[in-house]
C-alpha positions as CSV (number, residue, x, y, z in Angstrom):
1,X,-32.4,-0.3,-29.9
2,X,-36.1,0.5,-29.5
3,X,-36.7,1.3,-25.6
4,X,-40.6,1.1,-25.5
5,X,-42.1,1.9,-22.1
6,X,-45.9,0.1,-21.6
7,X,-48.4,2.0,-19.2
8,X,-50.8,-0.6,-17.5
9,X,-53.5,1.3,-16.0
10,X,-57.0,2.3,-15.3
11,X,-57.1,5.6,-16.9
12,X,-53.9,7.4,-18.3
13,X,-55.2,11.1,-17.4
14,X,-53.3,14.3,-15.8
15,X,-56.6,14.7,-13.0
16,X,-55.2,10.7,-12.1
17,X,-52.6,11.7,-9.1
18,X,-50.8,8.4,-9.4
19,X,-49.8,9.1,-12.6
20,X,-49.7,13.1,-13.2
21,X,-46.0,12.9,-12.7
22,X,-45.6,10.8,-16.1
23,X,-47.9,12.8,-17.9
24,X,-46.0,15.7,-16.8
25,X,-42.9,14.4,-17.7
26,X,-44.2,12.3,-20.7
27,X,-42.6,14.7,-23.5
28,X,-39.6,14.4,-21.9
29,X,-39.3,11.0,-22.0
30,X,-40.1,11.4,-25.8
31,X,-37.3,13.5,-26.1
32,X,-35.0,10.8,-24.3
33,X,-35.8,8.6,-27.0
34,X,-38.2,6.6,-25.3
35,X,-41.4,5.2,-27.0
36,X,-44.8,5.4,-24.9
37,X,-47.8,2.7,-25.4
38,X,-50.3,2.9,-22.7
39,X,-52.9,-0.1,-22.1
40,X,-56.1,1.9,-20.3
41,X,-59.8,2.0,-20.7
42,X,-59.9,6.2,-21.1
43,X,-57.1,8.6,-22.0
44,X,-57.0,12.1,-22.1
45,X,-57.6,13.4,-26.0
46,X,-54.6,15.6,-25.8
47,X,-52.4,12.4,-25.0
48,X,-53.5,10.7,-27.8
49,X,-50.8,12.5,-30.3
50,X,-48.0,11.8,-27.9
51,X,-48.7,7.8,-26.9
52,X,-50.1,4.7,-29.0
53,X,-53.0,3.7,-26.9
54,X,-54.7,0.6,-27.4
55,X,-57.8,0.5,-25.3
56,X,-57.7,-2.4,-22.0
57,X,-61.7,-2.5,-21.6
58,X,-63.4,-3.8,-18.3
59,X,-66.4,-3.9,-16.8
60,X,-67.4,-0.8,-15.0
61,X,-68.5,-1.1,-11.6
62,X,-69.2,1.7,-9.3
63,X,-66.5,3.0,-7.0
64,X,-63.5,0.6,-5.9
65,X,-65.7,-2.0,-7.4
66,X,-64.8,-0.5,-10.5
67,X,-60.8,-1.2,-9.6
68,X,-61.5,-4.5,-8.6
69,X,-62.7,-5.1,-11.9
70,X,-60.0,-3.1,-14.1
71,X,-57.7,-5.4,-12.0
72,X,-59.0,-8.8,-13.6
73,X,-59.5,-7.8,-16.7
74,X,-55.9,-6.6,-17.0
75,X,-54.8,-10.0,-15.6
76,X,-57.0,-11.6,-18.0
77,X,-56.0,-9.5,-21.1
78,X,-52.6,-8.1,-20.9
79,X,-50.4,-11.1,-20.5
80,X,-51.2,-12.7,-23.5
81,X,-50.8,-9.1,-25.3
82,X,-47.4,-9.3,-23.7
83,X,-47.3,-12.7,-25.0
84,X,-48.1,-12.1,-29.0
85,X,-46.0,-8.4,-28.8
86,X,-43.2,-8.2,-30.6
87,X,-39.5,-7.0,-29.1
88,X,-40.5,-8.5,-25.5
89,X,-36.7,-7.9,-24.7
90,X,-37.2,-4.1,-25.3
91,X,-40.4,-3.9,-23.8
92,X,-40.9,-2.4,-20.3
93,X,-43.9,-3.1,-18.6
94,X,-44.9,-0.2,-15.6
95,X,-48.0,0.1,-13.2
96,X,-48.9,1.8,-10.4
97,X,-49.3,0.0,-7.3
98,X,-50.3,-3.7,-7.6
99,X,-52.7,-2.6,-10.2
100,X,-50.9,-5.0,-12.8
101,X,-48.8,-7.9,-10.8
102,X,-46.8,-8.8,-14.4
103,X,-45.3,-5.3,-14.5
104,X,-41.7,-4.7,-14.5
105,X,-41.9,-1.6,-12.7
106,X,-44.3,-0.4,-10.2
107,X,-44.8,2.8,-9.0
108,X,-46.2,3.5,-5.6
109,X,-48.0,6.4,-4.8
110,X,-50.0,4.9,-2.3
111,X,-49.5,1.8,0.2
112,X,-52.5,-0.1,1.3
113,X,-50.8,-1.9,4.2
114,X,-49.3,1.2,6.1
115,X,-53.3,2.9,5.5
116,X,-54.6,-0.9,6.6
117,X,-52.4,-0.6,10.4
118,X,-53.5,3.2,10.7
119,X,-57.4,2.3,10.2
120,X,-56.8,-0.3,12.9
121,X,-55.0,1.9,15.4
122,X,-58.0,5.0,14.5
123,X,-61.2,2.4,14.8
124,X,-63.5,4.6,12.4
125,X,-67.2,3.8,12.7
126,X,-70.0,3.3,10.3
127,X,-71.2,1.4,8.2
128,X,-69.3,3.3,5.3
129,X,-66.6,3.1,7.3
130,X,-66.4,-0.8,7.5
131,X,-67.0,-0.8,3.6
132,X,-63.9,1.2,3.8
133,X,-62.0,-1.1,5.0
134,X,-62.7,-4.3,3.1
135,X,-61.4,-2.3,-0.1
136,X,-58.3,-1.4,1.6
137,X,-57.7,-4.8,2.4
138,X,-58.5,-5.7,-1.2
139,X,-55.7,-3.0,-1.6
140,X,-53.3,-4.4,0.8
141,X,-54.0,-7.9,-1.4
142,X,-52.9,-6.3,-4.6
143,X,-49.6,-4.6,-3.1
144,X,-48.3,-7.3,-1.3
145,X,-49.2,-9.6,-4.2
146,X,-46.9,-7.1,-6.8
147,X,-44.3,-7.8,-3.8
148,X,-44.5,-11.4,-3.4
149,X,-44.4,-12.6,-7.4
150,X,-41.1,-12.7,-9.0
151,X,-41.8,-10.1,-11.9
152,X,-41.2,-6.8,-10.5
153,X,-37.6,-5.7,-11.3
154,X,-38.0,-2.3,-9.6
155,X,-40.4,-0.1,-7.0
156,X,-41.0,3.2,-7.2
157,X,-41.7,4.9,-4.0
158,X,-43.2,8.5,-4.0
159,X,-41.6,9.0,-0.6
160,X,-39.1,7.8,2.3
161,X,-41.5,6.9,4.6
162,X,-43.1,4.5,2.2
163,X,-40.5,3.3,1.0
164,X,-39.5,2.0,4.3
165,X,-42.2,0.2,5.0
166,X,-42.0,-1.7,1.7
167,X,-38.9,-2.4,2.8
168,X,-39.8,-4.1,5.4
169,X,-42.5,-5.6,3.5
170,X,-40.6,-7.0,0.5
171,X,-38.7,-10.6,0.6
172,X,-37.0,-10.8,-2.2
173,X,-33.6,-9.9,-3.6
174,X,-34.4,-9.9,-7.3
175,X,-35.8,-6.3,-6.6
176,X,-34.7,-2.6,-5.8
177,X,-36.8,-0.3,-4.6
178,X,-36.0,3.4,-5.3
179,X,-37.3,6.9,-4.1
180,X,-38.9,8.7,-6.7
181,X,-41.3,12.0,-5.2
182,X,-43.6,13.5,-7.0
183,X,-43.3,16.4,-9.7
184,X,-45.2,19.5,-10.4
185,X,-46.2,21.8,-12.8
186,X,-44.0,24.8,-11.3
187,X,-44.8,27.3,-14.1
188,X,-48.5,26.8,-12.9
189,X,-47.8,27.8,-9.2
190,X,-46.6,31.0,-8.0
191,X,-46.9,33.5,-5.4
192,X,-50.3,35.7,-6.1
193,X,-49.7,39.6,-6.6
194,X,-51.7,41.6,-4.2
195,X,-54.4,42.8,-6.9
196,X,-55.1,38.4,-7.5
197,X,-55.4,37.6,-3.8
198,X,-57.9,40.2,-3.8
199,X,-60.1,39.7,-6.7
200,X,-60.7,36.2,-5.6
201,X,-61.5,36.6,-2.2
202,X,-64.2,38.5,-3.4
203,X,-65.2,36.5,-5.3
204,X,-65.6,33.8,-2.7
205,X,-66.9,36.4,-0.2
206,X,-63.6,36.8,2.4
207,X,-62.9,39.8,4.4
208,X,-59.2,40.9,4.4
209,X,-59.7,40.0,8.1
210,X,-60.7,36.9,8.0
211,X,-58.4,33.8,7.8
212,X,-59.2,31.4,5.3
213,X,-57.7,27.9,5.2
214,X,-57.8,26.1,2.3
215,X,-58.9,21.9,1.9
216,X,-58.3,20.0,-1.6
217,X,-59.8,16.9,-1.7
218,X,-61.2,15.1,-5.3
219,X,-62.5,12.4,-2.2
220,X,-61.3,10.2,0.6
221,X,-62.9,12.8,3.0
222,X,-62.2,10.6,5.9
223,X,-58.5,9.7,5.3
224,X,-57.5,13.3,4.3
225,X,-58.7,14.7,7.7
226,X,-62.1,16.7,6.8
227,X,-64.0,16.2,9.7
228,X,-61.2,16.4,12.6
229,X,-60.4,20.2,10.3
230,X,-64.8,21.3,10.7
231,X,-64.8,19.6,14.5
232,X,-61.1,21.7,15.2
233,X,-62.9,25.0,13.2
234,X,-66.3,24.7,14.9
235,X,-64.3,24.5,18.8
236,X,-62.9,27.8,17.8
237,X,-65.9,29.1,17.1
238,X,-67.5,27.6,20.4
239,X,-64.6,29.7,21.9
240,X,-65.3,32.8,19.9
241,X,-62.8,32.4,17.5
242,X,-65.4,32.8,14.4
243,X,-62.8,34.6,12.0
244,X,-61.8,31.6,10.5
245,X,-62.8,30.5,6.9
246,X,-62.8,26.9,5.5
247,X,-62.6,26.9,1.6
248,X,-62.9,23.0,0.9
249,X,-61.6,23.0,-3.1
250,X,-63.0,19.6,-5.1
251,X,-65.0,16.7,-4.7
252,X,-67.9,15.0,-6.6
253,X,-71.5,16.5,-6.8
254,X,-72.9,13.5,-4.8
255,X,-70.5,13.5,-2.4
256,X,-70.4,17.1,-1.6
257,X,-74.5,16.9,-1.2
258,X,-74.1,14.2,1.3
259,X,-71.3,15.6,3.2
260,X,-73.4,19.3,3.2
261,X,-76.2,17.2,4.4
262,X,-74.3,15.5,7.6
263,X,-73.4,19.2,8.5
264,X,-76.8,20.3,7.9
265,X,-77.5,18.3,11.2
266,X,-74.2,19.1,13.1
267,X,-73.5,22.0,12.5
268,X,-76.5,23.8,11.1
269,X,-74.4,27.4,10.8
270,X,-71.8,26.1,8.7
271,X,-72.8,27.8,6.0
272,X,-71.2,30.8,7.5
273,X,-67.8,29.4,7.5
274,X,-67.7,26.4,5.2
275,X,-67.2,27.4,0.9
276,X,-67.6,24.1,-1.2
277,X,-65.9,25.1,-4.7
278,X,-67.0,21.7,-6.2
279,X,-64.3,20.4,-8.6
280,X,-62.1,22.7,-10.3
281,X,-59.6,22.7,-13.5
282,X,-57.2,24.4,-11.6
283,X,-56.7,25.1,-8.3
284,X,-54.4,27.6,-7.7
285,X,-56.6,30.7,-7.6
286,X,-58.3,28.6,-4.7
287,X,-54.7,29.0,-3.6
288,X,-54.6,32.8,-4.1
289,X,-57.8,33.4,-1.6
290,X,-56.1,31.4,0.9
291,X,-53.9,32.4,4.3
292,X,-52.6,28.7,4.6
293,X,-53.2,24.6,3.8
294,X,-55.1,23.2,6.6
295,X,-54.4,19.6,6.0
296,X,-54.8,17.0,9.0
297,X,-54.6,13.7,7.1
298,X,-54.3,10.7,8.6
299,X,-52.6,9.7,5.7
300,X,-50.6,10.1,2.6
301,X,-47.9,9.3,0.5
302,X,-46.3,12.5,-0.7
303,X,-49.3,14.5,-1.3
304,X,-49.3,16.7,-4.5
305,X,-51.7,19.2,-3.3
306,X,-49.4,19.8,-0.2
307,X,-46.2,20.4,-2.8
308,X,-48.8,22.9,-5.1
309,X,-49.6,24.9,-2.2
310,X,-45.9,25.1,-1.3
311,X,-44.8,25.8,-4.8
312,X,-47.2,29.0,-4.6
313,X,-45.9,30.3,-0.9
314,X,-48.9,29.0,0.9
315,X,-48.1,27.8,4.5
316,X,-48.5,24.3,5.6
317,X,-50.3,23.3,8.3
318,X,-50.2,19.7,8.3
319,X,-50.5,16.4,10.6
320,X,-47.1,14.2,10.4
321,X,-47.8,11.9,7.5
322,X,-45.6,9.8,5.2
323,X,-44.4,12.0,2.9
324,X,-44.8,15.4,4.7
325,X,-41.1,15.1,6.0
326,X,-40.4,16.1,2.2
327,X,-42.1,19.2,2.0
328,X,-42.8,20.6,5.2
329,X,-39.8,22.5,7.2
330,X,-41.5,23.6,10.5
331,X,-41.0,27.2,11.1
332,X,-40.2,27.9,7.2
333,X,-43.3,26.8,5.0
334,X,-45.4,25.9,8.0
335,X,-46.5,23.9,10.9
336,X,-46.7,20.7,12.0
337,X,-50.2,19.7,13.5
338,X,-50.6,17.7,16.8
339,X,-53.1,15.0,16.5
340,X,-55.6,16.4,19.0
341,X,-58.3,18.9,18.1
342,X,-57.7,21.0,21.0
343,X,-53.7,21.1,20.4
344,X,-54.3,21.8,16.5
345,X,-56.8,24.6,17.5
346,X,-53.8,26.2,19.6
347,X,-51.5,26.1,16.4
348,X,-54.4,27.8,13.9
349,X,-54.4,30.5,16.9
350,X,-50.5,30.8,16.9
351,X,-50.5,31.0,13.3
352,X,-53.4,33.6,13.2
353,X,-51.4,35.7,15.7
354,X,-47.5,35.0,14.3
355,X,-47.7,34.1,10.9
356,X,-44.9,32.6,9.3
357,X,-43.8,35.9,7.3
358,X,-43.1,35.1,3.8
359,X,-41.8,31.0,3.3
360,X,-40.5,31.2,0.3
361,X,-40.8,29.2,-2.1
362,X,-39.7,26.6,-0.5
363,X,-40.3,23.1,-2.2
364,X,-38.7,20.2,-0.3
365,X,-37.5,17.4,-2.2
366,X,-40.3,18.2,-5.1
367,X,-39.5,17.5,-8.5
368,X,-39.5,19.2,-11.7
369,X,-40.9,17.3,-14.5
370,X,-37.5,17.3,-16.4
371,X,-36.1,15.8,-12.8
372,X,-38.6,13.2,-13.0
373,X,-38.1,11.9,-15.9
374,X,-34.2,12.0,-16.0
375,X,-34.5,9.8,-12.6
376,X,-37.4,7.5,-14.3
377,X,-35.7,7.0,-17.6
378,X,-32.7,5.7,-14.8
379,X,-34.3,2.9,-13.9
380,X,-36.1,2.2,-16.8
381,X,-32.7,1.5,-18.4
382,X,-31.5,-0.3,-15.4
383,X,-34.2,-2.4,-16.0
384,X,-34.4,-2.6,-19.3
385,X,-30.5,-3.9,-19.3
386,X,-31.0,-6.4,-16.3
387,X,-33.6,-8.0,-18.8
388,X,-30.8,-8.2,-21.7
389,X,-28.5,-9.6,-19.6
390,X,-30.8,-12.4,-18.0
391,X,-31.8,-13.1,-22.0
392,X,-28.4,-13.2,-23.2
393,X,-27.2,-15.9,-20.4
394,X,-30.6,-18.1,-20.9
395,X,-29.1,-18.0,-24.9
396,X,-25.8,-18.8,-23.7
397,X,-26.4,-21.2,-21.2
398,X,-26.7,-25.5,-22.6
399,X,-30.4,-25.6,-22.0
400,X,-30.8,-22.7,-24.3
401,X,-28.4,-23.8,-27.0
């Protein structure tokens, strides 16, 4: 029996976050016997020797546009590939999100509806800010669309919380939704020795008195919490707490001007407290300069940068978000974040003063890739025979005789 597992997706990549878990656990799968094609405009070169890719092109657009438009054209193009591909039976169709409505298995690592009600109950402002919000709703279109058609076998949620609230969101009984959390690289994450923790704070300039918190962010500046973490930083300073250190890991070049140029009128000292790394290949010496995560996001799904900071004993100073009930035990790997700026000021003081002695290693319900994708493969299979079995009794049945 050939088990042959389709990836329908923008771009199949390691830096993409909904899908770094399958490329991590990718040779894995392999070994399980499973065959990988992947249906994407860009792949990563080293992937090319592991998968068959067959290229799904689209129209680029900039920004969301740009998933607008991959969305289409794999609406447009894949089903009649499905349609002329041989050993349909054995076939497995998988997608992130609603990114591919025909898919037998989605995974979610991000919900459009839940972010929808929070951008309602918050009210951001701006003109950016309202262009926001008409591509989450396209979002919220595309997830609850995966939901309502009768394809989808089985969803993937990255966390309990999410997965509760498709569960209130999905109608029919022709689907399961499971919990699958992320995975991480945990070879690539460890505690720093003493001699690395110092070589790259100075190299980014820290005092061994300061307190540095670290932000990773590739974008979403807004969702992830950046400008409540520089308003709650800059109060401390108003109240002469000017020890602190914001090391803001990622983000595009155009971004990153704009946003520099906003604090430019704010804040004109920032550049006193503020380090902008730009984008990095790997963020874990980042990690080594740092005294903690400072991450006051509005909203997630089970954040991976929150599990890489816990997989190398950085504290977590975190907001209650979906998904941080799996990684964050308060007390042991960190503290949870009131929403106000004033009461998360008081908790960076605490911290500052207490500390949380060493945390441990202490990963939550993380995966390793191997976990992954034992628990994937799962369902895959469980899929895989629920579409035998409906064959076999269409064959068997008089109208198929």
């Amino acid at each position: 029996m050939n088990k042959k597992i389709v990836i329908i997706e923008q771009s199949f990549s390691l830096g993409n976050p909904g899908l770094k878990s399958f490329v991590l656990g990718l040779p894995f799968l392999l070994k399980a016997g499973f065959s990988v094609e992947v249906w994407s405009d860009s792949l990563d070169k080293d992937l090319l020797r592991l998968v068959t890719w067959r290229r799904l092109s689209y129209l680029k657009l900039p920004g969301p546009l740009g998933s607008i438009s991959f969305w289409m054209a794999a609406h447009t193009k894949a089903p009649f590939r499905a349609l002329c591909a041989k050993n349909k039976i054995d076939t497995v169709y998988c997608t992130t999100g609603g990114k591919y409505w025909f898919a037998d298995i989605s995974n979610f690592h991000f919900y459009n509806p839940s972010w929808w009600k929070i951008q309602n109950r918050i009210l951001f402002h701006g003109n950016e800010s309202r262009l926001r919000r008409f591509f989450t709703l396209w979002g919220v279109w595309e997830d609850r669309g995966i939901l309502a058609m009768p394809f989808c076998r089985r969803i993937l949620s990255v966390s309990k919380a999410i997965a509760e609230d498709l569960g209130r969101d999905l109608k029919r009984k022709n689907c399961q939704i499971s919990v699958l959390p992320n995975a991480v690289d945990f070879d690539q994450f460890s505690s720093p020795s003493q001699l690395i923790r110092h070589e790259q704070r100075g190299r980014l300039n820290f005092s061994k008195e300061q307190t540095v918190l670290l932000f990773v962010s590739m974008g979403h500046y807004v969702r992830k919490g950046f400008w409540r973490a520089v308003a709650c930083l800059q109060a401390l300073r108003d109240c002469g707490h000017r020890d602190f250190r914001f090391l803001v890991v990622g983000g595009f070049p155009k971004k990153l001007n704009a946003i520099q140029c906003w604090l430019d009128k704010k804040y004109p000292d920032w550049k006193d407290w503020i380090v902008f790394t730009g984008m990095v290949n790997d963020v874990s010496p980042a990690m080594s300069a740092a005294d903690a995560l400072f991450f006051p996001s509005y909203f997630e799904a089970f954040s991976l940068v929150e599990i890489e900071a816990a997989a190398q004993q950085l504290p977590l100073l975190l907001t209650r978000h979906h998904g941080s009930e799996m990684i964050l035990h308060e007390n042991v790997n960190g503290l949870f974040l009131p929403e106000d700026i004033q009461g998360m000021g008081l908790v960076l003081l605490n911290f500052r003063t207490k500390g949380l002695g060493n945390p441990g290693r202490d990963l939550g319900e993380a995966l390793t890739p191997e976990q992954w994708a034992g628990q994937f493969a799962t369902c895959v299979e469980a899929v895989h025979g629920n579409k035998r079995s409906q064959n076999s009794t269409k064959r068997n049945s008089p109208a198929g005789r």
